[in-house]
N, C-alpha and C positions, 0 to 999 in steps of 0.2 A: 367727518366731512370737512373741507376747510372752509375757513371763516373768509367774508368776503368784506369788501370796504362798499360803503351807499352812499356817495357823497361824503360828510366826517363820520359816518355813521363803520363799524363793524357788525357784520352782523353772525352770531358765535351759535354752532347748532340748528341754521337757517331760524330762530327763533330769538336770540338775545340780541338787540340791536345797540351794540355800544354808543353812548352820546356825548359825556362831557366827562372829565376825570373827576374826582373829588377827594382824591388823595394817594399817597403812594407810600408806603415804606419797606423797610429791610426784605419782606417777603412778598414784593408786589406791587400793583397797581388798583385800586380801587374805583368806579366807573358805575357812573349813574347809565343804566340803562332800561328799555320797553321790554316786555314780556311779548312778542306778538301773538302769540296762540292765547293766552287769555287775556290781553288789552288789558298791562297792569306795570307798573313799575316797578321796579328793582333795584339792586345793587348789587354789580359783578365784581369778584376779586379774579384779577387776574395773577396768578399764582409765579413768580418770576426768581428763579435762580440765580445767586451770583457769577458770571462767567467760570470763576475760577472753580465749581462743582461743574464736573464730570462725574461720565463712565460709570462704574458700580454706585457712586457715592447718590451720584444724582440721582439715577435708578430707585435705589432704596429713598430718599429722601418722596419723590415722588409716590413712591408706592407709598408712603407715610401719610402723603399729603390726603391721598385719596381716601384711606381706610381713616382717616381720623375726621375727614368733613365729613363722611357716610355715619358717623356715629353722630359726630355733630346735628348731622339732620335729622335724626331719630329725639331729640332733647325737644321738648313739649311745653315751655313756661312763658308766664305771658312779661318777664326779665331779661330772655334772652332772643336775640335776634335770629328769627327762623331762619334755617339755611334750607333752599328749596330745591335745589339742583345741584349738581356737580356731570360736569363737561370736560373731556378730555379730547382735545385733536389738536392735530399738527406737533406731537411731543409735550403740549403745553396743557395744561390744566384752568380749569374756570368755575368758579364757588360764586353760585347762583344765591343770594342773600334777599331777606324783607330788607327794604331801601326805608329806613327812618329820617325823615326831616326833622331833624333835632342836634343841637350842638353836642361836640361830647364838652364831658366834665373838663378836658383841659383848656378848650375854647372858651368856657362860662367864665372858669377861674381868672383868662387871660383877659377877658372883657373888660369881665365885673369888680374882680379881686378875690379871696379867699372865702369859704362860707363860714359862720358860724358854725359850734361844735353842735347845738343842735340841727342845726340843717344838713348838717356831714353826715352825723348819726345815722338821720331818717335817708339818708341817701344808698349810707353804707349797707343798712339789712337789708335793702331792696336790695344790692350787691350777694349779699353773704344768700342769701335764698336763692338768687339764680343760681350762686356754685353749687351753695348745698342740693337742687335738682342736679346739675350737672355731674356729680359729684356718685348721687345717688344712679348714675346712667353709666359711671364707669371714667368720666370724660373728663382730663382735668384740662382746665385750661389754658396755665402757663405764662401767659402773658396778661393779666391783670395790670391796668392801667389807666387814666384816666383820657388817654386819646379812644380806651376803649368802652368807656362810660357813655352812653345818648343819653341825654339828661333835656325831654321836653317841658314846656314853658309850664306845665301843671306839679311839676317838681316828679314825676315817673321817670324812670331806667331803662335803657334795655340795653347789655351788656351784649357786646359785637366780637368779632373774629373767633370765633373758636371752629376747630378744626384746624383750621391753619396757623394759630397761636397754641396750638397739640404739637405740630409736628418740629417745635423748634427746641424742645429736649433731647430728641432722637441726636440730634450733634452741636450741644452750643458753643461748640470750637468743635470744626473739622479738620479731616487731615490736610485741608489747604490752609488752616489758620484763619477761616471767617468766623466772626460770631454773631450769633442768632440769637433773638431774641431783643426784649430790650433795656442793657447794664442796669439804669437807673431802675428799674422794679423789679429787677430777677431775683429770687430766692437764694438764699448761699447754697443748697445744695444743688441748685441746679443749673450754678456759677459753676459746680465743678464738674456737671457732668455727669452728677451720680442721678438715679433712682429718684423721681419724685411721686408724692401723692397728694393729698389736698390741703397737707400743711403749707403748700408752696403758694397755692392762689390765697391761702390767709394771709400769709407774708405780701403778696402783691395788693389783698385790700388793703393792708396796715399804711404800706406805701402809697397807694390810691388815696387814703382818708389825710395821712401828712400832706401829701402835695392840695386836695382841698382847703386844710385847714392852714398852709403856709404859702401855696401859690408857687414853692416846691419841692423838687422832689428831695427825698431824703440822705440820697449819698451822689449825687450828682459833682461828675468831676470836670465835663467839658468833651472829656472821650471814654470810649468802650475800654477802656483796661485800666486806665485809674479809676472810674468808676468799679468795676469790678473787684477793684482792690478794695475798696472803702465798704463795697456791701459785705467781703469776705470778712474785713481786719475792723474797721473804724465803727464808732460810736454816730447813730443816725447826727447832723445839722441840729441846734438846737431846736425844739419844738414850743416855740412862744404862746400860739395863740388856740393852744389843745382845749383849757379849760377842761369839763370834768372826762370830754374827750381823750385828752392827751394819753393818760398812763396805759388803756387798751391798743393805741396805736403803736406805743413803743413795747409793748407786750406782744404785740405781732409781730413786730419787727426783731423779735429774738434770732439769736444766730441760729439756733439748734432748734429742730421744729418739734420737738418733743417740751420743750419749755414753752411753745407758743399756744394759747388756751384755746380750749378746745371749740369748736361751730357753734353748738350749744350755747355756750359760758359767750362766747360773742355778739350772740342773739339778743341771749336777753339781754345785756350792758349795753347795745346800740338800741335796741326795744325803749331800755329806763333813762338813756341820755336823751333819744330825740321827745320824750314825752317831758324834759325839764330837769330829768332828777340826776342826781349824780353818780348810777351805777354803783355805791356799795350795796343797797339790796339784792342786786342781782349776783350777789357770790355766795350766798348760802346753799352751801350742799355741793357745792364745784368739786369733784374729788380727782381732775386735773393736776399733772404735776405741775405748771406754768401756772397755777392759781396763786402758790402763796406770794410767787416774783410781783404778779400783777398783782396783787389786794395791797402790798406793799407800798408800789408805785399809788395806787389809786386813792389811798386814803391819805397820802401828804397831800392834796390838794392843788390850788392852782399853782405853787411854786415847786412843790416838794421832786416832783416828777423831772423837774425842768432840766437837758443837760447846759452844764456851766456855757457860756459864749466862750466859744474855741481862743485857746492864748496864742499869741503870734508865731508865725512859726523861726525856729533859730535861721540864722542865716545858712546859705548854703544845704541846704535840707535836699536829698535826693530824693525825683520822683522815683516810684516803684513801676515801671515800665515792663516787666515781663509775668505774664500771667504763671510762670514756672514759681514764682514765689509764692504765688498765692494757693496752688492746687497740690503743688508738692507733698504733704504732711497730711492734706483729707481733714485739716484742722482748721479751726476760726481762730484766728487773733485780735485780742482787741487791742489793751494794754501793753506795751512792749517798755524796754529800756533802749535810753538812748547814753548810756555813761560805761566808760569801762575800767571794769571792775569793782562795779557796786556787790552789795555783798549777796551772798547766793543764798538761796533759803535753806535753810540749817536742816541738818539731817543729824547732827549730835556729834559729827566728824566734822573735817576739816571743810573752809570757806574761803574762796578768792577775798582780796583785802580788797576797801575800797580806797582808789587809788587815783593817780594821775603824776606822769614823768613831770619834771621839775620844766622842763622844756614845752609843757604844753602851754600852750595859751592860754585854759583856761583855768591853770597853776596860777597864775600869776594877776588874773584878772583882782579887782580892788574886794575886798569883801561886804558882804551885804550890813546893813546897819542894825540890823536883827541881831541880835545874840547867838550865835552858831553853836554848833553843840559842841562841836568838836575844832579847832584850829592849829592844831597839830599836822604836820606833813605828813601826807599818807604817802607808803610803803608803792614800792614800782611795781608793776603787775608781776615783773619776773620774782618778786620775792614770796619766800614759801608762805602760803597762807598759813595762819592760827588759828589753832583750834576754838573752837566757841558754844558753851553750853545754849542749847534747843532740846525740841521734843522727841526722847528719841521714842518710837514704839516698839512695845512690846508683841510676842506672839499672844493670841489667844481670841477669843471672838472679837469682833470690830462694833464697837454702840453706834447707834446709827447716828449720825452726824445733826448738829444743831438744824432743826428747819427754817425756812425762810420763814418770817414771822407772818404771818396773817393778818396782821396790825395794820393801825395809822401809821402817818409820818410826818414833823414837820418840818422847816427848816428852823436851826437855832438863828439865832440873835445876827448871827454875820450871814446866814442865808443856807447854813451848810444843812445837805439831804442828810434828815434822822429817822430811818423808819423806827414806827412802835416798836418796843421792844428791844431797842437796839439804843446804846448808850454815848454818847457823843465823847471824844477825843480831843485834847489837844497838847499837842508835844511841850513840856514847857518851854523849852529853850530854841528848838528848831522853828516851831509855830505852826507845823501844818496841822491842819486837823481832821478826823476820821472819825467814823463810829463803827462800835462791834457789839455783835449779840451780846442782852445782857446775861450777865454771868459766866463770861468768859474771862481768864485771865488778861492781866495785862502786865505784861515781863520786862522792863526795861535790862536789852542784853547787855549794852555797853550804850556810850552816848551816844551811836550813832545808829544805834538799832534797838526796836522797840516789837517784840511778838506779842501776839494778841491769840491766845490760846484758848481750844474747847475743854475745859476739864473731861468730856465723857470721853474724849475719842484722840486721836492722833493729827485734827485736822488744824490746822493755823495758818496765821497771813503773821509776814514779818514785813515789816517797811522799814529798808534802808535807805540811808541820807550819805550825802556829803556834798562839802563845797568846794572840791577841786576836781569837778569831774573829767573824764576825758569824752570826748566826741564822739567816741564810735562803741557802743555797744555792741554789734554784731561781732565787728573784731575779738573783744574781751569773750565772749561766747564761745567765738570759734574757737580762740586759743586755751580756752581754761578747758575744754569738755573732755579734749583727751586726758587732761590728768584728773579730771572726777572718774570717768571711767574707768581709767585703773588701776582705782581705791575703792571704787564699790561695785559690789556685784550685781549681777545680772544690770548693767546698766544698757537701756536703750533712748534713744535719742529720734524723740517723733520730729522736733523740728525746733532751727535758728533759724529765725526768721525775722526781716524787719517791716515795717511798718509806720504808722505815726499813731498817735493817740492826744486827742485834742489839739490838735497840730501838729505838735510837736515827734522830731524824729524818733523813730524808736525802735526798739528788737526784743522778742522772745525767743526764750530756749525752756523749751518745754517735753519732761524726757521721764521714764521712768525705771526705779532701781530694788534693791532689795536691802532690809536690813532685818540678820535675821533669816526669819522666817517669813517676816513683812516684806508684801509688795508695796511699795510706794507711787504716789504718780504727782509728780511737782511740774511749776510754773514758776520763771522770771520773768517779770514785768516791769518797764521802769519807763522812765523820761530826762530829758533836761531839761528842767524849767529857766534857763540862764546862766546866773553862777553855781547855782546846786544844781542838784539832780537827787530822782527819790527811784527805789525799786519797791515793787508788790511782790512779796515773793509767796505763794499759797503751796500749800501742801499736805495731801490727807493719804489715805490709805488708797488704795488702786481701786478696790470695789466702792470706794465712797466718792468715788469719782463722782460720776455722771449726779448724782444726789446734791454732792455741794455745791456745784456749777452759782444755784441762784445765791448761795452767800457768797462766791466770789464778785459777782456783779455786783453786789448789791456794795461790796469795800468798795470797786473800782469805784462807783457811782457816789460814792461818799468822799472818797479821798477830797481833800483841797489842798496844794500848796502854800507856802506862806504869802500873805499879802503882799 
């Protein structure tokens, strides 16, 4: 039946008398309005499409809309905000809500300022208990955020939009190129579209609890596609005021939702924060693969977690403006290279040199006052590269790869992240510094390269240096990969790709080969910090992949530059 106007009033269903707005965004209009058949107040979403969805697309979007409030409405917690109706006339849709007079969490923060790690805590598993009902009902809810926190003056929750924060997975880029959702709390994988489940609203608390505990959010660029870029590729904004909060928050915030700890293992740690304590009792027994990443983070304490304050970025620095870089590959980048022709992670065969034409600029830039390792002119890209002793592996069973350690961490003397167990670094001549599992080797290849190897296994990080770097890593990528491909076998090339990393410009080529009988699956990673530039180059066996992921974070997260 159609809705009629009463004076400013709408009245939807001859029963919901629209009154005043009290908010609007990506999917709508929000509207304080009466109930008239039971004389009670409310909150109508009025469910609103971008022009540019039509036809089939809209169709289905709508059909979405409806089949996901009607589940919404069936969710029973005294967390989440009851949906009580859903209304459908004139083409348009209308989500019948309990109307809460209460701020959300982003209006408190905007007030007041940032909470306390323990008031975040107690805030947060009132959160993680609504999902986990929700959760439990089949329902996920996708847009986890703090505009969607009611946070009443007693310090209670009750967690708003679902249904219509369901249905913005079904296309977060459509074939008209809108995106839904929203950038700054979106999960990486549901940045790209793929398949999500409850790992995703973890990620959205993780992000919820940072913008609590910083006032904001955590990859926030200005717009929807740099944004988007930063949750796929970059390291969250530092997180200053976590306290023993902090390392759960960037444990949600993992790229890979199988790294990110499990409901459970989040309960209690928000349970033992908001009661004072500091969350290392609540990891006993966690048998979570994301545990040992977090116990890691958790036990360096209030610094050890911390990431570095982003270094300035190079001049000239290109933004990354088409989401085609980021979704291409179905891959996360964090760390990238920004130098061409640093050297490539060693496979026991041949490696691009690290290089720069005599014509570049930053050939000829003055030298740092640091001891350099190397001040010999390096070689032009077009020259053949030199062979270079690395790891090479053998066929036969693969030992399972050094685990993330379960330990403390703390920072050494200059402030660098040491998780227990793990042995701090420092180049003597170059100056940066790193730490690695203890009991791994440490190989000095040549002066400008230093591998850090697992005696049990095939897996290792090589960090290359130089101080004449050149500008464009992607370039250097794109041109060496055909001739690694056709020198080793079975190679394939998941993706060159750039990005930044702690500002700074940067590019991965991330591809996997054979040697052997060995599958291999390797990562270049690098930067320019000015007149040097360093690469991470990681490298294990294919099945050891997904396993060593947290010792690769855990190098990136260590590394330091020289002062």
């Amino acid at each position: 039946m159609p809705s009629r106007d009463t004076g400013s009033s709408r009245i939807i269903a001859d029963r919901y008398a629209l009154r005043e707005r009290l908010g609007s965004g990506g999917m709508g209009v929000v509207w304080s309005a009466r109930d008239t058949l039971l004389q009670r107040d409310v909150a109508v979403k009025e469910v609103l499409f971008p022009a540019a969805i039509q036809g089939t697309e809209r169709s289905a979007m709508q059909a979405r809309v409806l089949r996901e409030a009607r589940a919404a409405a069936r969710l029973s917690h005294p967390g989440v905000v009851t949906v009580f109706d859903v209304v459908q006339q004139e083409d348009q849709t209308y989500i019948v809500m309990e109307r809460v007079d209460a701020p959300s969490l982003a209006d408190l923060v905007e007030s007041r300022g940032p909470l306390s790690p323990t008031r975040a805590a107690a805030l947060g598993v009132q959160i993680l208990r609504a999902l986990r009902s929700a959760h439990r009902s089949g329902v996920i809810h996708r847009d986890v955020k703090p505009g969607n926190v009611m946070v009443s003056a007693d310090g209670h929750m009750k967690l708003t939009d679902f249904g219509v924060a369901s249905v913005k997975d079904e296309a977060t880029i459509t074939t008209t190129g809108q995106v839904f959702g929203s950038p700054a709390y979106m999960a990486p994988e549901q940045a790209r579209g793929l398949p999500v489940g409850p790992e995703a609203d973890l990620w959205g608390l993780g992000a919820t609890l940072y913008f609590a505990l910083e006032g904001r959010p955590p990859f926030e660029k200005g717009q929807p596609i740099p944004t988007l870029t930063a949750v796929l590729q970059e390291e969250p904004l530092p997180l200053r005021g976590g306290g023993s909060l902090g390392p759960l928050v960037l444990a949600l915030l993992s790229k890979s939702p199988e790294m990110r700890p499990s409901t459970a293992m989040v309960e209690r740690l928000l349970d033992e924060v908001a009661a004072g304590g500091d969350g290392l009792g609540a990891l006993e027994g966690e048998p979570h693969p994301g545990m040992r990443l977090f116990e890691t983070w958790t036990s360096s304490g209030t610094q050890g977690w911390e990431t570095p304050p982003p270094s300035p970025k190079p001049d000239g620095q290109r933004p990354l403006g088409r989401l085609g870089l980021l979704v291409g590959s179905g891959l996360v980048v964090i760390l990238l290279l920004g130098i061409l022709g640093l050297s490539r992670l060693g496979s026991g065969n041949e490696e691009p040199p690290l290089a720069a034409s005599p014509s570049d600029p930053a050939s000829a830039e003055p030298a740092a006052t640091r001891p350099s390792a190397s001040r010999t002119p390096s070689a032009s890209p077009s020259r053949s590269p030199t062979p270079s002793p690395s790891p090479t592996p053998t066929p036969g069973p693969s030992p399972s790869p050094t685990p993330t350690p379960p330990a403390s961490a703390s920072p050494t003397s200059a402030g660098t992240f040491v998780p227990q167990g793990w042995t701090p670094y420092r180049h003597p001549a170059i100056g940066y510094r790193i730490a690695h599992p203890s009991g791994w080797e440490v190989v000095q290849v040549d002066a400008n390269r230093t591998d850090f190897r697992d005696p049990r296994s095939s897996t290792y990080l090589r960090v290359g240096y130089t101080d004449v770097p050149k500008p464009s890593a992607q370039q250097a990528w794109e041109e060496y990969a055909p001739q690694f491909a056709a020198t080793h076998e079975n190679y394939r090339e998941i993706q060159i790709t750039p990005t930044t990393y702690r500002g700074f410009e940067a590019s991965v080529w991330e591809f996997t080969y054979t040697v052997g009988e060995v599958q291999l699956h390797a990562v270049d990673l690098g930067f320019v910090t000015g007149p040097d530039a360093f690469a991470l180059n990681f490298q294990t066996r294919a099945e050891d992949w997904e396993a060593s992921q947290g010792i690769f974070e855990l190098f990136k997260r260590t590394f330091q530059p020289p002062a």
